[in-house]
VOGU-3710 file (C-alpha; in Angstrom, 3 decimals, decimal comma):
1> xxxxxxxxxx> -0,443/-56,034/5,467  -2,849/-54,344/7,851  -0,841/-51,363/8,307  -2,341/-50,597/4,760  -5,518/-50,316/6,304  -4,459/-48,099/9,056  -5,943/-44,537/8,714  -2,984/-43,246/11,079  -0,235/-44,542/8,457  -1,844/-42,502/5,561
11> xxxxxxxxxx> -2,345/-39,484/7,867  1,449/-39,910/8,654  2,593/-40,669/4,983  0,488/-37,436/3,654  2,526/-35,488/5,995  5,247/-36,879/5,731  5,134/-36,724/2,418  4,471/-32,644/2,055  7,532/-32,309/4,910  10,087/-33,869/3,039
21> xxxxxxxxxx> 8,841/-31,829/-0,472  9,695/-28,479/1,862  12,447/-29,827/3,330  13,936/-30,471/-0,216  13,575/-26,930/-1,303  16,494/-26,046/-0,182  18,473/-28,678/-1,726  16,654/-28,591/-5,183  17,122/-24,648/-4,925  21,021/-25,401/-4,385
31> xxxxxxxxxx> 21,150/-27,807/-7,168  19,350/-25,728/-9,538  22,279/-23,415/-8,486  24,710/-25,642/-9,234  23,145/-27,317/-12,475  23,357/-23,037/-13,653  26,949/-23,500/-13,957  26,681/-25,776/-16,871  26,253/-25,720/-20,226  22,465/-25,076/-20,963
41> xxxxxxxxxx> 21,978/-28,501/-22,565  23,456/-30,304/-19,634  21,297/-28,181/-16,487  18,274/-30,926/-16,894  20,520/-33,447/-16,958  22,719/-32,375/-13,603  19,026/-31,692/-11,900  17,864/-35,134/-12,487  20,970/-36,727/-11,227  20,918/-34,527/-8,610
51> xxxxxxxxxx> 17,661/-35,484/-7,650  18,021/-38,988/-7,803  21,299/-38,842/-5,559  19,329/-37,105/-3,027  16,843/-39,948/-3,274  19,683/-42,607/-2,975  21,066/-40,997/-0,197  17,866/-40,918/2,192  16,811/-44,574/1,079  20,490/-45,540/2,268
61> xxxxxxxxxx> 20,389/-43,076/5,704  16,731/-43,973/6,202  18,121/-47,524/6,254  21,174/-46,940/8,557  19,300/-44,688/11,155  16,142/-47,347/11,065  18,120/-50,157/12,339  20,494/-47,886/14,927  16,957/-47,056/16,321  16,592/-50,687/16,952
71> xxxxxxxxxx> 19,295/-50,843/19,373  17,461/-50,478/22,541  20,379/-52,096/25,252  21,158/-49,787/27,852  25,241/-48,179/26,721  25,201/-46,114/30,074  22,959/-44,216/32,783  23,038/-40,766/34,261  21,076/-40,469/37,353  17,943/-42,221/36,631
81> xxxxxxxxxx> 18,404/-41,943/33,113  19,882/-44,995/30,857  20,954/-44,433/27,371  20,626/-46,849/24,816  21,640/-46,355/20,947  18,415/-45,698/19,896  18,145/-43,102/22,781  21,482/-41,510/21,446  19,638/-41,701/17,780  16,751/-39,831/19,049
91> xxxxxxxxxx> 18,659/-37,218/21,436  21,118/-36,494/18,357  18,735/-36,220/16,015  15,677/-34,423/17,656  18,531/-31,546/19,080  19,692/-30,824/15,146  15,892/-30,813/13,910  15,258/-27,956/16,511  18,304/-26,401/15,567  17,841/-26,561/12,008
101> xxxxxxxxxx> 14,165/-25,340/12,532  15,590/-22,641/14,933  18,069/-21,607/12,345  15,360/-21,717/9,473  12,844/-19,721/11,341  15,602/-16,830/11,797  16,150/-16,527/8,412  13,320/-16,313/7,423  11,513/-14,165/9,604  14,908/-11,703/9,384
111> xxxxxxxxxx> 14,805/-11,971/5,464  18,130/-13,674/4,940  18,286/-15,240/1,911  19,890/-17,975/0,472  22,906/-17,899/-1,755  25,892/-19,871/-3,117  28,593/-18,638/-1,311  31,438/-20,077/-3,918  31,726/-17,839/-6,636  34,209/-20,663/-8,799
121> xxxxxxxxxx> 32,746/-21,451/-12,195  32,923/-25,106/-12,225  32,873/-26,102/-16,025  33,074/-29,704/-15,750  29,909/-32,231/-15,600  31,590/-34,149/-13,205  33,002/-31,520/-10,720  29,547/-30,365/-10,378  27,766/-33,522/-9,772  30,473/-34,190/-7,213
131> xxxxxxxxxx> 29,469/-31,045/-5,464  25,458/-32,344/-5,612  26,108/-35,587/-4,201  28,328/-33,298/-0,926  24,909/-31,087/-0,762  22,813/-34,384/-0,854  24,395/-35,938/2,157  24,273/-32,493/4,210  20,347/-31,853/3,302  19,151/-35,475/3,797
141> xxxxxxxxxx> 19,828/-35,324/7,371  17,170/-33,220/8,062  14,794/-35,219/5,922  15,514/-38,918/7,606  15,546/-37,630/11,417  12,111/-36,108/10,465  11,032/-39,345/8,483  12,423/-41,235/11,858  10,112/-39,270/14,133  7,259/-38,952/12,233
151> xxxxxxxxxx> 6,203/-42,496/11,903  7,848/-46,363/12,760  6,926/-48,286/9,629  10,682/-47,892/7,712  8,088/-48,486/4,391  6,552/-45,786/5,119  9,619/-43,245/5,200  10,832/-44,793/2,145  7,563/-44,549/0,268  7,623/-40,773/1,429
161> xxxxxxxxxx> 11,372/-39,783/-0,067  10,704/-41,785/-3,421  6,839/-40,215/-3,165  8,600/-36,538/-2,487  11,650/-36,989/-4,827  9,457/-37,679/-7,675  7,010/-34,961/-7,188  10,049/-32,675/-6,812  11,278/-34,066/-9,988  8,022/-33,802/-12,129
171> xxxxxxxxxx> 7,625/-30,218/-10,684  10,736/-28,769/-9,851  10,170/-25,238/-11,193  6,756/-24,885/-9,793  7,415/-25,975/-6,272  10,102/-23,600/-6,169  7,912/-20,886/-7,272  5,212/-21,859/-4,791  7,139/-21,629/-1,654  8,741/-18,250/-2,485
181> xxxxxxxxxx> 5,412/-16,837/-2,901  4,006/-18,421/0,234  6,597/-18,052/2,967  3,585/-18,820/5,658  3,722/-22,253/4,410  7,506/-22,914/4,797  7,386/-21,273/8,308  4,256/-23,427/9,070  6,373/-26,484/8,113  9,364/-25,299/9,847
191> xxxxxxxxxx> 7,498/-25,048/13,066  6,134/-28,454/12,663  9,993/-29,451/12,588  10,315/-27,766/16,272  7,410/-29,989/17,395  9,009/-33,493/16,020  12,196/-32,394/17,359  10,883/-31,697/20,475  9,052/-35,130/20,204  12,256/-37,140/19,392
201> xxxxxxxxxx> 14,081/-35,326/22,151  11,350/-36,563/24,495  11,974/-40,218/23,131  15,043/-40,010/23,712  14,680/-39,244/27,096  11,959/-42,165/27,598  9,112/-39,923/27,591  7,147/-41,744/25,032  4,713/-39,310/22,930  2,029/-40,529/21,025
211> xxxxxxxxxx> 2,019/-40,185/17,270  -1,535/-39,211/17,168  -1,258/-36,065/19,017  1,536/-34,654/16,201  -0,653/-35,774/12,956  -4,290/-33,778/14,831  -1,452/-30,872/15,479  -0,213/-30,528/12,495  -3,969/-31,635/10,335  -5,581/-28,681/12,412
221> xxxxxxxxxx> -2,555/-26,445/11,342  -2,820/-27,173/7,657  -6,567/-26,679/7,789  -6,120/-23,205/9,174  -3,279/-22,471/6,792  -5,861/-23,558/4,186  -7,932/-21,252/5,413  -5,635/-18,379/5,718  -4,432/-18,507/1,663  -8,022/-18,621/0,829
231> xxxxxxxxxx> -8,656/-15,563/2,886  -5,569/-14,173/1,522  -6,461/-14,842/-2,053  -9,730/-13,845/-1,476  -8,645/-10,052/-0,369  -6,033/-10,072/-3,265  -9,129/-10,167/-5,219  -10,934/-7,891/-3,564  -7,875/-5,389/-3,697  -7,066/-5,725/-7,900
241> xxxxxxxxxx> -10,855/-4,323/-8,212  -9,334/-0,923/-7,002  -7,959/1,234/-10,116  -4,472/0,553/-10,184  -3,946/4,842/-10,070  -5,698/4,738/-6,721  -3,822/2,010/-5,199  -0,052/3,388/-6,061  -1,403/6,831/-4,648  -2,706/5,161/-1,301
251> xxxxxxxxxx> 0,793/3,525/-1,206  2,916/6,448/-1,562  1,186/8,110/0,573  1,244/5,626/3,071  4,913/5,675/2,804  5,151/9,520/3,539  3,414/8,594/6,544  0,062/9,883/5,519  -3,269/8,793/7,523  -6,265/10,052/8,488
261> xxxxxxxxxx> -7,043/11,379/11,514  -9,649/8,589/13,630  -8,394/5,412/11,213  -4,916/4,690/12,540  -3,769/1,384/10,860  -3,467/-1,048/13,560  0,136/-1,851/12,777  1,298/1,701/12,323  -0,278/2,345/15,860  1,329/0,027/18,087
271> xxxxxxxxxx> 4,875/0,639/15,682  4,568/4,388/17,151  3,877/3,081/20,715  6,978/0,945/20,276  9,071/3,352/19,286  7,569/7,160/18,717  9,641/8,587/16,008  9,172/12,159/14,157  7,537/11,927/10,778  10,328/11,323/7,971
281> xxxxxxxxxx> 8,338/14,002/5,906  6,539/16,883/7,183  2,796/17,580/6,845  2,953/20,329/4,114  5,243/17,864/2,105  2,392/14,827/2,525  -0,086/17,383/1,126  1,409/18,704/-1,487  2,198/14,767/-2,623  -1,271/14,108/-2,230
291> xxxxxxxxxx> -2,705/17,515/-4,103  -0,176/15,723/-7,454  -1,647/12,516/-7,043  -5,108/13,315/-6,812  -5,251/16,381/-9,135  -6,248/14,138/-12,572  -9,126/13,394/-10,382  -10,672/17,079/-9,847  -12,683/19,013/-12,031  -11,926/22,565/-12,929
301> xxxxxxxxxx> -14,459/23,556/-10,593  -13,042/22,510/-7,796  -9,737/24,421/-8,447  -11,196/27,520/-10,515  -11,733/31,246/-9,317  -15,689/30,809/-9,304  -17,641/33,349/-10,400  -18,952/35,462/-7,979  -15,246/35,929/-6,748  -14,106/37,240/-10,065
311> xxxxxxxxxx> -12,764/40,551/-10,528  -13,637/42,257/-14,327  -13,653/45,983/-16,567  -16,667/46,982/-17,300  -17,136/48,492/-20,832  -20,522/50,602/-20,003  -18,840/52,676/-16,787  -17,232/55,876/-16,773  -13,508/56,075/-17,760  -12,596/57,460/-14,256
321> xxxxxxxxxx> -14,220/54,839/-12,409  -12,330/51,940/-15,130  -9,437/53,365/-14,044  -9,995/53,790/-10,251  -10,633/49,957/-10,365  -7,720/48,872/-12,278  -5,920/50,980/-9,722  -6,733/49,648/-6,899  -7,110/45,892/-8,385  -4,563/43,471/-7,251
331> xxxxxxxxxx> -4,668/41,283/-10,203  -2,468/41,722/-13,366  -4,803/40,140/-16,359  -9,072/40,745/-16,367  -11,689/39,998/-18,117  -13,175/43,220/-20,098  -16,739/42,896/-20,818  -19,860/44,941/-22,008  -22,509/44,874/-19,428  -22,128/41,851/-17,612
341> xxxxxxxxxx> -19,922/39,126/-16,833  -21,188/36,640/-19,682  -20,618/39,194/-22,396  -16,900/39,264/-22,622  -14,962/41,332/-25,358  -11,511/39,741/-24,652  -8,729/39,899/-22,388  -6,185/42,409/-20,983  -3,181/43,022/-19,014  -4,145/45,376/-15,858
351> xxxxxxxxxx> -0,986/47,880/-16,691  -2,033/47,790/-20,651  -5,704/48,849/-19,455  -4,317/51,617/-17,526  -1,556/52,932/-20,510  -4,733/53,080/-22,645  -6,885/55,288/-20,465  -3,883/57,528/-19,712  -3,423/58,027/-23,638  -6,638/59,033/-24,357
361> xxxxxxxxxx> -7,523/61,424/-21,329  -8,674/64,126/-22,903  -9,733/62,453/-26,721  -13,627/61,422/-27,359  -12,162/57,889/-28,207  -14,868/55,441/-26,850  -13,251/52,906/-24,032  -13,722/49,823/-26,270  -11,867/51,366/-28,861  -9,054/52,481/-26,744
371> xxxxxxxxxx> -8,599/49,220/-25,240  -8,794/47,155/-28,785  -5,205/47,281/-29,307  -4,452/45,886/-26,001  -6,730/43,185/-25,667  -6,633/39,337/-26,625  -8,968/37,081/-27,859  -10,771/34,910/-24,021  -9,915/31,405/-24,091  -12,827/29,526/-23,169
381> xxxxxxxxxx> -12,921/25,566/-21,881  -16,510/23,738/-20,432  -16,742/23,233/-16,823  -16,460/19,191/-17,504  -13,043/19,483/-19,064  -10,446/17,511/-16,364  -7,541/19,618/-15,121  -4,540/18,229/-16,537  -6,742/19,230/-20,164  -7,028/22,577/-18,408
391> xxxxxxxxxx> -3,088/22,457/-17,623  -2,300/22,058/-21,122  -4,387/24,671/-22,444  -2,635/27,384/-19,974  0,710/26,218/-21,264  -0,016/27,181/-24,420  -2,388/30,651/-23,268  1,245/32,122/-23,124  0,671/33,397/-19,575  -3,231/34,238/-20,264
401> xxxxxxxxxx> -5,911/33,428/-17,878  -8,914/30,699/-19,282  -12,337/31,513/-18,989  -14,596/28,432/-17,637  -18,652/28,628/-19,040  -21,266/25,854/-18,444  -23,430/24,072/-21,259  -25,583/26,962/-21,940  -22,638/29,656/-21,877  -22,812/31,118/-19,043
411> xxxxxxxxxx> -19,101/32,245/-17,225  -18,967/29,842/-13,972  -15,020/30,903/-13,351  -12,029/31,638/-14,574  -8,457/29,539/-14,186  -5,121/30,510/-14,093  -1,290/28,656/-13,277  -1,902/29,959/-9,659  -5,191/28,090/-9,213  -3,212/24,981/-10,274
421> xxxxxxxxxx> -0,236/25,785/-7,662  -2,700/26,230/-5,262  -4,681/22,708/-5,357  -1,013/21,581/-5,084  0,492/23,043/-2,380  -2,580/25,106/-0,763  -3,341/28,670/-0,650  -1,599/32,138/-1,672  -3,940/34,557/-0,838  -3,863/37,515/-2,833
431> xxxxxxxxxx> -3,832/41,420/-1,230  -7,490/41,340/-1,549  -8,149/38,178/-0,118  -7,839/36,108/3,458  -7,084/32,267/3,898  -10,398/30,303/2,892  -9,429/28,635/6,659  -8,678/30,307/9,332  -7,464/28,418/12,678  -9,198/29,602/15,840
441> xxxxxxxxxx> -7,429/28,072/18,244  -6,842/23,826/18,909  -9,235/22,125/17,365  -10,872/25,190/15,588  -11,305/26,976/12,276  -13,573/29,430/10,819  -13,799/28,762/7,039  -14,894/30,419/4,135  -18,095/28,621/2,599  -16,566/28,755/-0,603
451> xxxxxxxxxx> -13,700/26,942/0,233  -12,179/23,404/-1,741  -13,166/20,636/0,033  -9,854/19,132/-0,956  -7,454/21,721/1,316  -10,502/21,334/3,517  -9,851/17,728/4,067  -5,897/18,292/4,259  -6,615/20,514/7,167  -8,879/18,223/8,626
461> xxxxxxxxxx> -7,276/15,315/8,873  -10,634/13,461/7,157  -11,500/12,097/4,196  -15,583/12,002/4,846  -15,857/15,685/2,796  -15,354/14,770/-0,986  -17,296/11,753/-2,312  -16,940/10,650/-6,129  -20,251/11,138/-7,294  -20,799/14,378/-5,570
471> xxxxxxxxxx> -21,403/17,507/-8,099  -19,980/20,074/-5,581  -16,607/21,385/-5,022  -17,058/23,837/-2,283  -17,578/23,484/1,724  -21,263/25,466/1,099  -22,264/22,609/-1,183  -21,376/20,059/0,910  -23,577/21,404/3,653  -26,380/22,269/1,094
481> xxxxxxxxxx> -26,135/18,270/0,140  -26,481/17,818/4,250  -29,376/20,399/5,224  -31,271/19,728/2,132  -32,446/22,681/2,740  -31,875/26,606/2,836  -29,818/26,844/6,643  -30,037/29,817/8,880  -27,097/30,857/11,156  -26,485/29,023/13,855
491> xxxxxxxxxx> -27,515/25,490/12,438  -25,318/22,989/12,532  -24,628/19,274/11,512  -21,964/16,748/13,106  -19,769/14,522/10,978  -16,967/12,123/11,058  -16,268/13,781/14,607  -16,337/17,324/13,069  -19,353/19,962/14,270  -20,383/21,871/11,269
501> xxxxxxxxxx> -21,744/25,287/12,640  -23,426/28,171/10,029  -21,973/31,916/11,217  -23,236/34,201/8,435  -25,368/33,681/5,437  -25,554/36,463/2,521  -27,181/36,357/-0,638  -28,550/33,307/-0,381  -25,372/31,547/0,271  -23,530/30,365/3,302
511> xxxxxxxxxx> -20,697/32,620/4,010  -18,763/31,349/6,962  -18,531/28,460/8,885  -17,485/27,699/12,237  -15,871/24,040/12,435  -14,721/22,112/15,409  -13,582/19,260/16,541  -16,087/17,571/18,783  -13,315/15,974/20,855  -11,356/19,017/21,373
521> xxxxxxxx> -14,519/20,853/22,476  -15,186/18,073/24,772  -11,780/18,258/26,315  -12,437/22,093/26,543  -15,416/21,636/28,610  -15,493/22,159/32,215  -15,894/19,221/35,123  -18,824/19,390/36,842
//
C-alpha cells in the first residue's frame, strides 16, 4: 500500500482524473443528444444509463488493454527493432491519441462543431440506449489509451473513470456549460493528448520516457491556464465598467473598420500585412456611423450656429438697408429683433420679410408693424438641453429654426435640421460660408477656430481633441484650455503628433489655425 503514499500517483490521478472529465464531453454531449429524443420524463433516466455504460465499458477496456500491456515477448523485429504485444498496444494506441488530438485541435481551432448527423427520431427507450452503449465503446478508446499512458498502477485508471464518471454524473449540465465557454481549456487538454501520444509512441518504440516529465508539463500548463482565466476574468471586469452605449458603438465601429490614426490594434495590423485588402466601407460612411452613434453624447453647443456667426433683421435700421440685407442673405428663416441680438420679437421667413417691405413702400407703416403678420413666435431651449431633446423640438417647430440662450438669457446660438445633418455627415457650407477645414496639402489643414472638434477629430484621424468633462465645443477652446492664456499669432502647441499653429487672431478670438502633422512635416524636410 505504499503507492498511497506516493506524491507522483496523486499528481497522476488529479490529472488523470480532469483528462478523462474532458475527454467525456464529447460523449456526455452525444448522449444528452440522444437522451433529447425521448420522452421528457425518460431523458434523466437514458443519461444515467448512459453514463454508467460508459463507466462499464472503460473498467472492462481498462482491464483488457492493462493485461495486453503485460505481454512483453518479442512477436517479431524490424531492423533493430523487436515488437512485443505490449509494444503493438502502445504503437496502436499512442498513433490514434495523436490522431484524435490532431483531429480535435482542427475542429476546434476551424470552428466545426459538433452535431448528430442522424436525423431518425428514435421513439423507443431501448433503441436509444442501444445507440449509447455503440457511442460508449467508440469514446472510451480515447479515455483508456490515455489512462494507459498516463500512469502504470491499473487502480489508479480505474479510480480515475469511476472518479470522472461520477463527477460527470453529479454535474452533467454544468461541465458542459463550462467547456463551451472556455475552449482554451479543452485545447489545453487536447494538446496534453499530443504529448501522451507522443509518449506512448516512444514506448512503443523502447524509448522509455519518464512519467515525471509529463505530470511537471502538464502542472506548469494548468498553472498558466490558471493564470490566463484569471487574467481573462479579470479584464471582463474591467470591460462591463464601460457603459454598455459606449461599448456597442466602439464595436460597430470597429467592424466598419474604424481606428485611429497612431493606435493600430495589434491584430488588425499584422491581418493587413498578411493580406492588404481595401476598406469594406469607405471613410465618409465610418464617419457618418460614428456622428449617429455619438450624437446623444453632444451638447447643442457643439452642433449649434453660435452666436457671433448668426445672421438677424434689425428692427431700429432703415427699411432700405432691411431689405438690402434680406437681399443679399443666403438664409431662408431669421431672427427679427429690436436693437440687439438678445431682444428678439419673433421669427420670419426671408421671402415673407421681403413681401412685407415691398407692400408698404411708400405707407408710414412702422417696420415692426409691417412684419407682425409674418412673423412667429422664437422657440427657445437652454444651452444644457442634449440634442436628441433638441431633435424633437425641431420636429415639431414645423420647419422653424430654435433659438439657444444660456442661464441668464442671453442668445448663445441658434439650431436648425441642417446643424443636425451636419454633425452627421459633416459640413454643407452655405453661399456665405467656406469649409471650417480646409486641406493644404498632405498632412495639412488650415481650420477655422470655430470649428467642432468632433469633424475635427474625423479629419484627424485622433481622438485626443474632445474630452468628457471639457466645457468647450470649438477648436479655439480647446487651445484656450492649452495656452491658458490669451495666444498671439504664430504660437503654437504639439499634440498627439499634431502641431497646433495660431495664423490670425481678431476680436479677441483665435481665427485660424494652421495644423500639421508633425510626421508629414518631418518627411517634408530636407536631408542635410
Amino acid at each position: 500500500m505504499e503507492w498511497l503514499f506516493d506524491p507522483t500517483i496523486w499528481v497522476g490521478l488529479f490529472t488523470l482524473v480532469l483528462l478523462e472529465i474532458v475527454l467525456g464531453i464529447d460523449n456526455l454531449i452525444f448522449i444528452a443528444i440522444l437522451a433529447d429524443k425521448l420522452p421528457p420524463h425518460q431523458r434523466d433516466k437514458a443519461r444515467l444509463l448512459g453514463l454508467s455504460l460508459a463507466m462499464g465499458m472503460r473498467l472492462g477496456l481498462l482491464t483488457i488493454v492493462s493485461w495486453l500491456v503485460t505481454l512483453t515477448t518479442p512477436l517479431f523485429s524490424l531492423g533493430s527493432f523487436s515488437f512485443s504485444g505490449r509494444d503493438l498496444i502502445l504503437l496502436v494506441g499512442g498513433v490514434f491519441l495523436l490522431f484524435k488530438a490532431t483531429m480535435e485541435l482542427h475542429e476546434r481551432l476551424e470552428g466545426v462543431e459538433h452535431t448528430q448527423s442522424e436525423s431518425k427520431v428514435y421513439a423507443s427507450f431501448a433503441a436509444v440506449v442501444a445507440q449509447i452503449v455503440v457511442l460508449d465503446a467508440v469514446f472510451s478508446l480515447d479515455a483508456v489509451i490515455t489512462a494507459v499512458g498516463m500512469v502504470d498502477e491499473l487502480g489508479v485508471m480505474m479510480a480515475a473513470v469511476i472518479i470522472s464518471i461520477g463527477v460527470m454524473i453529479l454535474a452533467s449540465k454544468p461541465l458542459t456549460r463550462f467547456v463551451n465557454a472556455h475552449p482554451t481549456v479543452v485545447v489545453l487538454c487536447l494538446s496534453f493528448l499530443l504529448m501522451i501520444g507522443l509518449s506512448l509512441v516512444a514506448e512503443g518504440l523502447g524509448f522509455h520516457i519518464p512519467k515525471g516529465y509529463l505530470y511537471a508539463a502538464i502542472g506548469f500548463s494548468i498553472v498558466i491556464e490558471t493564470l490566463n482565466q484569471f487574467a481573462r476574468r479579470n479584464f471582463l471586469k474591467n470591460a462591463a465598467r464601460v457603459p454598455l452605449r459606449e461599448r456597442t458603438a466602439e464595436s460597430v465601429l470597429r467592424l466598419l473598420g474604424s481606428r485611429k490614426r497612431g493606435a493600430p490594434v495589434q491584430a488588425e495590423a499584422e491581418a493587413e500585412q498578411e493580406a492588404p485588402l481595401e476598406p469594406a466601407f469607405a471613410l465618409e460612411e465610418r464617419n457618418m456611423v460614428s456622428g449617429v452613434l455619438t450624437l446623444a453624447d453632444r451638447s447643442i453647443r457643439s452642433i449649434m450656429t453660435p452666436r457671433s456667426e448668426m445672421s438677424w433683421v434689425n428692427l431700429e435700421h432703415a427699411p432700405p438697408a432691411i431689405l438690402a440685407q434680406l437681399r443679399d442673405t443666403p438664409h431662408s428663416l431669421l431672427p427679427v429683433c429690436r436693437g440687439e441680438l438678445d431682444n428678439v420679437t419673433g421669427v420670419a421667413r426671408t421671402k415673407d420679410l421681403i413681401a412685407a417691405l415691398l407692400l408698404r413702400e411708400g405707407g408710414d407703416l412702422p417696420v415692426e408693424a409691417s412684419f407682425a403678420p409674418v412673423m412667429r413666435t422664437p422657440i427657445i431651449l437652454p444651452e444644457t438641453s442634449g440634442v436628441l431633446r433638441a431633435m424633437d423640438t425641431l420636429k415639431r417647430a414645423h420647419g422653424q429654426l430654435v433659438l439657444v440662450s444660456d442661464e441668464y438669457g442671453t442668445v448663445q446660438g441658434l439650431l436648425t435640421p441642417i446643424d443636425i445633418l451636419e454633425a452627421i455627415a459633416g459640413e454643407f457650407p452655405d453661399e456665405d460660408e467656406q469649409p471650417a477645414v480646409r486641406p493644404q496639402g498632405p498632412g495639412l489643414w488650415e481650420v477655422d477656430g470655430a470649428a467642432d472638434l468632433h469633424l475635427l477629430e474625423q479629419v484627424l484621424e485622433t481622438d485626443a481633441l474632445v474630452g468628457e468633462s471639457d466645457d468647450y465645443t470649438s477648436l479655439a477652446g480647446f487651445l484656450l484650455a492649452r495656452f491658458e492664456t490669451f495666444p498671439e499669432p504664430g504660437q503654437a502647441i504639439e499634440l498627439d503628433g499634431l502641431r497646433f499653429e495660431i495664423l490670425a487672431v481678431e476680436e479677441r478670438r483665435i481665427a485660424r489655425v494652421a495644423i500639421r502633422r508633425i510626421e508629414a512635416a518631418a518627411e517634408q524636410e530636407p536631408v542635410a
